[in-house]
C-alpha positions as CSV (number, residue, x, y, z in Angstrom):
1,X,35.6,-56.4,-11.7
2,X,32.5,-56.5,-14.2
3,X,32.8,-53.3,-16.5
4,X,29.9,-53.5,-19.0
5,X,29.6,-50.3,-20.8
6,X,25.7,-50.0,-22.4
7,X,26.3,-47.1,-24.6
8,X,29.1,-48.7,-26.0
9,X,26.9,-51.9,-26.1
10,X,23.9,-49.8,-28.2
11,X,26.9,-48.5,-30.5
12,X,28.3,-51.9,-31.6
13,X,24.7,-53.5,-31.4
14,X,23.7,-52.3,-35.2
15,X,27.1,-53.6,-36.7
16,X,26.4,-56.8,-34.7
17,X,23.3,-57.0,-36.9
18,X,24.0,-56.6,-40.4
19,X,27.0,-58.8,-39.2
20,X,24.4,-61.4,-38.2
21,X,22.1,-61.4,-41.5
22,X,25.6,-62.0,-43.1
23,X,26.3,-65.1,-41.2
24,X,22.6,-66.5,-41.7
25,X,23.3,-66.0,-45.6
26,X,26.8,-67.5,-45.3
27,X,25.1,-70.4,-43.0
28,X,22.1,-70.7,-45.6
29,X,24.0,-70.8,-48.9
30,X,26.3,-73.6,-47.5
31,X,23.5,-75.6,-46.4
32,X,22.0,-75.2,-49.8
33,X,24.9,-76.9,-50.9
34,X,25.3,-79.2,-48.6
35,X,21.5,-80.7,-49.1
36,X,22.1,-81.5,-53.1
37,X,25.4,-81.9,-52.8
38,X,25.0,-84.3,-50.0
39,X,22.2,-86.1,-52.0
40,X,24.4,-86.4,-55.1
41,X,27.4,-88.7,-52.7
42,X,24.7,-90.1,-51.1
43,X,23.1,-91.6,-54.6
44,X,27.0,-92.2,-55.8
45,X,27.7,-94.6,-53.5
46,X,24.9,-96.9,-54.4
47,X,25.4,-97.6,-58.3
48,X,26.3,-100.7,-59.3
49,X,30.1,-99.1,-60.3
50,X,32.1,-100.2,-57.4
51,X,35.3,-97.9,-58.5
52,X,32.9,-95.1,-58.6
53,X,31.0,-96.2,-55.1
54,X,34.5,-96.7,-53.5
55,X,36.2,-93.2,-54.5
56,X,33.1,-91.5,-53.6
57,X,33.2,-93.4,-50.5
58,X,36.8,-92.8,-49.7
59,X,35.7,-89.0,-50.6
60,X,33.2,-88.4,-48.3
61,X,35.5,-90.4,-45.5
62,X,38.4,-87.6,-46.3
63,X,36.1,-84.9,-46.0
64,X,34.8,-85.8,-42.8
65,X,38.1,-86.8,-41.2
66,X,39.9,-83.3,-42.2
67,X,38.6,-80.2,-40.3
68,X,36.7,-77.7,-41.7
69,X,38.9,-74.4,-41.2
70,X,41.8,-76.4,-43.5
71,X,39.0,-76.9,-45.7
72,X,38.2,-73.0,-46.3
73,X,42.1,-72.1,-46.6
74,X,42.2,-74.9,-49.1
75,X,39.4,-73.4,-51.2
76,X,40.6,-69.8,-50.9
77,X,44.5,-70.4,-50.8
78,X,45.2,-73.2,-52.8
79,X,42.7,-72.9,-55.3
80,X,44.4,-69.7,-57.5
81,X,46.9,-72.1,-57.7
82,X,44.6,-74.6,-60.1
83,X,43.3,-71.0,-61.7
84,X,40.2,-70.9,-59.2
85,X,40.0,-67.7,-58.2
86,X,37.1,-66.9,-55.5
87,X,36.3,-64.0,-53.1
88,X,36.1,-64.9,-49.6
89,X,32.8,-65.4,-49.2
90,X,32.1,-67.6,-52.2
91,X,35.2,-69.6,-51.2
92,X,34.0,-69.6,-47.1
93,X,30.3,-71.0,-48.6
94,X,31.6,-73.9,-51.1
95,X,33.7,-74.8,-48.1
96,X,31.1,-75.2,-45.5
97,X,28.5,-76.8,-48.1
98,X,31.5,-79.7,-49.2
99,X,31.9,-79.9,-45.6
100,X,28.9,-80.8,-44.8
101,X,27.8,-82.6,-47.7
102,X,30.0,-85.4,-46.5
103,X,28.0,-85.7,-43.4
104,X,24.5,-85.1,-44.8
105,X,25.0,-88.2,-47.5
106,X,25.5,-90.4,-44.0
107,X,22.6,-89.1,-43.2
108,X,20.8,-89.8,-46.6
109,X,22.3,-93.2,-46.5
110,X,20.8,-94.3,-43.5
111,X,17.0,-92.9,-44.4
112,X,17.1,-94.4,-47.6
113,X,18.6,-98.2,-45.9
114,X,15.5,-97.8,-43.6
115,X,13.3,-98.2,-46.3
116,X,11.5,-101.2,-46.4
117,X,12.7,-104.1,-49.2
118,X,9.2,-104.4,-50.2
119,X,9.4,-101.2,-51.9
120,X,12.7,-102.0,-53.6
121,X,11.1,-105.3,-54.8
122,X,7.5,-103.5,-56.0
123,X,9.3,-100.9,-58.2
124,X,11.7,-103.4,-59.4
125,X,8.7,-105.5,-60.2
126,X,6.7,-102.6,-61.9
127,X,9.8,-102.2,-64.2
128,X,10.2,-98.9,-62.8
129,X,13.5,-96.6,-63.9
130,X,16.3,-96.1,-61.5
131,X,15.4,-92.3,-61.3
132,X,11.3,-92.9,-60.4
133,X,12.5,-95.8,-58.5
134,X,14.4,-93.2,-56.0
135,X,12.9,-89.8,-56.9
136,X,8.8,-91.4,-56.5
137,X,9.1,-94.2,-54.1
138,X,12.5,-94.1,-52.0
139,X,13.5,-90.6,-51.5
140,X,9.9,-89.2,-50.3
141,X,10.2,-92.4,-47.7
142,X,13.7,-91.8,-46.7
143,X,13.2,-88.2,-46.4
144,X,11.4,-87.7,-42.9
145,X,13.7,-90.1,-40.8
146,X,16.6,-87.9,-42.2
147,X,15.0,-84.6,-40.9
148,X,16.5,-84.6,-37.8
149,X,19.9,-85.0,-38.8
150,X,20.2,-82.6,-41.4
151,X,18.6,-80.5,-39.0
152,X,21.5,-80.7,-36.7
153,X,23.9,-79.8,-39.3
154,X,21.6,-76.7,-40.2
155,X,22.4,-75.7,-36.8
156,X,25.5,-77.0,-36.9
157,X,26.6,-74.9,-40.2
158,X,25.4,-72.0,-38.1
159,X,27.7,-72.2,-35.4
160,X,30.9,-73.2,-37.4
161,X,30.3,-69.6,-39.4
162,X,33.1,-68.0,-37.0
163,X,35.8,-70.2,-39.1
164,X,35.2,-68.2,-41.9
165,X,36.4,-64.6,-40.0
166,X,40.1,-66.8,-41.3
167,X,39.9,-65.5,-44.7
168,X,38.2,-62.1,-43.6
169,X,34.5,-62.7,-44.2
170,X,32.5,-60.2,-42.3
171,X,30.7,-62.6,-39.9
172,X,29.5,-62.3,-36.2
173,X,32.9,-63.3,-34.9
174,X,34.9,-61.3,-37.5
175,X,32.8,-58.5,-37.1
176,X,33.4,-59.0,-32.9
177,X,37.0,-59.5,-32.9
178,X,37.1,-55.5,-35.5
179,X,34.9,-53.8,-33.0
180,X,37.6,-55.2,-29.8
181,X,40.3,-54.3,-31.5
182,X,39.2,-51.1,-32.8
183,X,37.8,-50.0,-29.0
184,X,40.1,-52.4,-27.0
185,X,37.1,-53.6,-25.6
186,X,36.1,-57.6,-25.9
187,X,33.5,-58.1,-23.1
188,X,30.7,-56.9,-24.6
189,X,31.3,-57.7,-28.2
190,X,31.8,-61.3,-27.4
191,X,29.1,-62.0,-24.7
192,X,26.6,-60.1,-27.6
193,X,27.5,-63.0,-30.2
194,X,27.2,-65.2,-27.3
195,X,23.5,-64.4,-26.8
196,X,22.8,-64.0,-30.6
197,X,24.1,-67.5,-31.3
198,X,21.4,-68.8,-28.6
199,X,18.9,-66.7,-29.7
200,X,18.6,-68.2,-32.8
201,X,20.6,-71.8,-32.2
202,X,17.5,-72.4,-29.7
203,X,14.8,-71.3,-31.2
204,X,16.0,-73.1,-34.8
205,X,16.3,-76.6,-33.6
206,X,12.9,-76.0,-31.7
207,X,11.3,-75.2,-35.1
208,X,13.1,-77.9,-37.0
209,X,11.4,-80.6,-34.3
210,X,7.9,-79.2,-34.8
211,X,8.3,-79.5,-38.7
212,X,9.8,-83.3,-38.9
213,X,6.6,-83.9,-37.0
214,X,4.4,-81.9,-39.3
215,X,6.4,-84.3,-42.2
216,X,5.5,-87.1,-40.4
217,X,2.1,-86.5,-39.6
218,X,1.6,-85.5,-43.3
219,X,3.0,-88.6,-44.3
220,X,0.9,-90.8,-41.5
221,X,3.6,-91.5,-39.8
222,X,3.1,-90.7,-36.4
C-alpha cells in the first residue's frame, strides 16, 4: 500500500537541499576538469610525435573502457599508496573530470576534423604558429559543433554524482540512503532525488540547446 508520510517529507526536504548544492559543486568542478583536461588529450593526439599521439590515444581508450566507480576507488584507495593523499571529495571530482575528459577529447576531435582544409592550408600559408593556428582559427571553428556533446556529458556528470556516495561524499544519493537508514524509511527519500534529478536534468539540457544556438547564430552559422 502507498504510505507517503509529508511531514517526514518537509523534515528530510532541507538536508535534501544542501545535499543537492553539494552535488552541483561536485558535478561542476569535475566538468571543469573535464573541459581542459579533455582539450589537453584532444590536442595530444594530434602532434606530429606518434609515441606521444599513440599512448595518449591508448589513454583515453582505457579510460573510457573502465567504469567510472573503479575509477574513484582508484583515486581515493590506491592513490595513498603512491603518497597521494586526497579527501573524498577532491578524490570523487579528479575522478569524474579524468573520466570524462576521455570522452570530451572525442568530442573535441571530431569539431576540430570538421573544420574545413582551407583553413588548415590559409594559416599554414600565413606562416602562422601552431598555438594561433588552433587557439585563433581552429578551436573558435570547432567549438560550436562540439556544444552539444559536451553538453550531454554536463548532464551526464550530473547524474553519475550518486557514484561518489562509495567513498562517503555527502551527495543526493549519500545523503538519501543516511536519512533511510536513519528513519527506516526509503520511499520518500528516494522518489525526492528522483524528482530533483529531473528538475534540473530537464531544464539543463533545454538551456544548453538554446545556447549552442545562440553560439551559432553568433558565429553566423545558422
Amino acid at each position: 500500500m502507498f504510505d507517503w508520510r509529508w511531514d517526514f517529507t518537509w523534515e528530510i526536504l532541507p538536508r535534501l537541499f544542501e545535499a543537492t548544492l553539494n552535488t552541483m559543486i561536485a558535478a561542476g568542478a569535475g566538468y571543469a576538469i573535464a573541459v581542459v583536461l579533455g582539450l589537453v588529450l584532444a590536442l595530444a593526439q594530434r602532434t606530429p610525435w606518434r609515441v606521444l599521439t599513440f599512448v595518449v590515444r591508448e589513454v583515453v581508450e582505457f579510460i573510457r573502457s573502465t567504469p567510472l566507480v573503479l575509477q574513484i576507488f582508484f583515486v581515493f584507495f590506491v592513490g595513498p599508496q603512491f603518497g597521494i593523499r586526497l579527501d573524498p571529495w577532491t578524490s570523487g571530482m579528479i575522478a569524474i573530470g579524468l573520466h570524462y575528459s576521455a570522452y570530451l577529447s572525442e568530442v573535441y576531435r571530431g569539431g576540430i576534423e570538421s573544420v574545413a582544409k582551407g583553413q588548415w592550408e590559409a594559416c599554414a600559408s600565413l606562416s602562422m604558429s601552431t598555438r594561433d593556428t588552433y587557439f585563433r582559427i581552429i578551436i573558435p571553428q570547432a567549438l560550436p559543433p562540439s556544444l552539444a556533446g559536451m553538453g550531454n556529458y554536463l548532464v551526464g556528470i550530473f547524474k553519475d554524482t550518486p557514484m561518489l556516495s562509495v567513498i562517503g561524499v555527502a551527495e543526493l544519493m549519500h545523503t538519501a540512503n543516511a536519512i533511510g537508514s536513519e528513519n527506516y524509511r526509503f520511499l520518500e527519500p528516494y522518489t525526492l532525488v528522483g524528482v530533483i534529478f529531473l528538475a534540473i536534468s530537464l531544464p539543463a539540457a533545454g538551456l544548453i540547446r538554446v545556447f549552442e544556438g545562440w553560439v551559432r547564430k553568433k558565429l553566423g552559422m545558422q
